[in-house]
N, C-alpha and C positions, 0 to 999 in steps of 0.2 A: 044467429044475429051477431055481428061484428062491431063489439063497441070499443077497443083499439079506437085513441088519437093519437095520433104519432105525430111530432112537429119537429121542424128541424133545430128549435133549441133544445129537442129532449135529452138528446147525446150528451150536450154539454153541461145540464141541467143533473142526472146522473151524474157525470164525470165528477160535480161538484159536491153533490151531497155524498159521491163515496171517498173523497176527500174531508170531506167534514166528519164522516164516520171515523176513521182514522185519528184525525185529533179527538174525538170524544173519547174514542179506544184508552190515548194517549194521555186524556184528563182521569181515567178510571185509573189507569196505572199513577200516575203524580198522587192519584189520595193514597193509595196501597201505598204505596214509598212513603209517605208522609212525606211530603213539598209543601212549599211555606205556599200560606192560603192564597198570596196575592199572584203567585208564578199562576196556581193552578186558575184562578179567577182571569184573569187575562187570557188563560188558553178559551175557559168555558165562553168568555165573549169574544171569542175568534171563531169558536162553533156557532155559534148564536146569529152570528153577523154573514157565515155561510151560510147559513139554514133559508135567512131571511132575505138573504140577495137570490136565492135558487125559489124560493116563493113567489118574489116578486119579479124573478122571469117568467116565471110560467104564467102566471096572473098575466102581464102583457102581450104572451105571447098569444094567449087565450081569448082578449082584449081584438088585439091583430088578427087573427083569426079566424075564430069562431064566429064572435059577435059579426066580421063580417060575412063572414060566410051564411051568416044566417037572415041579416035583415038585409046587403048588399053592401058593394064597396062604396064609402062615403069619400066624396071630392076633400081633399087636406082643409078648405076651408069651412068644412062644415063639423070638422072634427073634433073642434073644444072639449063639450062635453066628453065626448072620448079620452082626450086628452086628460082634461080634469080627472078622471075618474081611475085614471092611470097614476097622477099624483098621488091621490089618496091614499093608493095604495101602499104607500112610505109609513101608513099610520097603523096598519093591520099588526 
């Protein structure tokens, strides 16, 4: 059984969180060094703020589709709720 979903924001989606890994790297080293709390705090919500942009790629791209692929392609104007629920997603 082949359960692989591969989309074409994966790549970028990757590229992103192994850049976010990086500066966490980078946040681990700032407490070792002793860096004054507010340097390293601003890094940690630069990690935070990658983490949560490369989430809520996937979530739409998953949105886009999966959800179509699954119940059918919806006409733009029937999409709202799609839409909507795509919004929301800013709250996760």
């Amino acid at each position: 059984m082949n359960d692989r979903h591969v989309h074409g924001s994966h790549p970028e989606i990757a590229k992103r969180l192994k850049r976010a890994e990086g500066h966490l790297r980078s946040v681990v080293e700032m407490i070792e060094a002793g860096r004054a709390c507010l340097d390293i705090a601003q890094q940690l919500h630069a990690v935070e703020a990658a983490i949560a942009n490369a989430k809520r790629t996937l979530i739409h791209d998953h949105l886009d589709h999966c959800l179509d692929h699954m119940v059918g392609a919806i006409p733009r104007a029937n999409r709202g709720p799609i839409d909507d629920l795509k919004a929301l997603t800013k709250y996760l």
